[in-house]
C-alpha positions in Angstrom: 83.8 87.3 93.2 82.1 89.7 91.8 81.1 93.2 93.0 78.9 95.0 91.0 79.0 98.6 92.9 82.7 98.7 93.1 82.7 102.6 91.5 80.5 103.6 94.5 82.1 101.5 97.0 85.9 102.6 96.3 84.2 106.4 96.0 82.7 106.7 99.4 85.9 104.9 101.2 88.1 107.5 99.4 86.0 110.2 100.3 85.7 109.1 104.1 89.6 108.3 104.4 89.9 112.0 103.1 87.9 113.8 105.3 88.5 111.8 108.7 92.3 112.6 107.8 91.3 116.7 107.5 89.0 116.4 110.0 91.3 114.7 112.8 94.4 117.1 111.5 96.1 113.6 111.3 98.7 115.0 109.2 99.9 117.9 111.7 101.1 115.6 114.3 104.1 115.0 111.9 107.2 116.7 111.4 108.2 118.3 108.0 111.1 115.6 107.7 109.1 112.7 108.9 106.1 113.6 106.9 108.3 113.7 103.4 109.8 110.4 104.3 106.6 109.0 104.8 105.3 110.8 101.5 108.2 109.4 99.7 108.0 106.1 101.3 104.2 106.0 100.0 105.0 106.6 96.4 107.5 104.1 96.3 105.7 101.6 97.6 102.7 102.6 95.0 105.2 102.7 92.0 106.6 99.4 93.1 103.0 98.0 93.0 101.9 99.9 90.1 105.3 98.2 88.3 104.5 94.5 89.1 101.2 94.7 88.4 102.0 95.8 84.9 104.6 93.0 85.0 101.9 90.6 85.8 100.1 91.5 82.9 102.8 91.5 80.5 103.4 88.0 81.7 99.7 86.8 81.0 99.6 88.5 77.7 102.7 86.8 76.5 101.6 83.4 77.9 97.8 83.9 75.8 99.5 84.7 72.7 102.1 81.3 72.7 101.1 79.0 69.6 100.7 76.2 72.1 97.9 77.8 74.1 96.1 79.2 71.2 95.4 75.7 69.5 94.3 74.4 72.6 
């Protein structure tokens, strides 16, 4: 699948998720403590990600350069 106006696309549903979260004062209805754990439980989770997709990548880069696969 391809999507040609994914710049766009990922732009405006940033931008919307931004604003409805300052316009609803979502974050308010937290406590100090339960907003850092929830903070800290987000950047986990997006370094975790962030690490196995580079691990993913590593993988296929190793497997493409193998003699084997470059003669076929």
């Amino acid at each position: 699948m391809k999507i040609v106006y994914w710049k766009p696309i990922s732009l405006l549903l940033a931008t919307s998720s931004h604003i409805a979260i300052w316009y609803f004062n979502i974050l308010s209805r937290f406590q100090s403590d339960e907003l850092r754990g929830l903070m800290s439980d987000l950047f986990t989770s997006s370094i975790t990600l962030i690490g196995f997709i580079f691990a993913v990548i590593a993988i296929l880069v190793t497997i493409t350069e193998h003699s084997l696969i470059k003669i076929m």
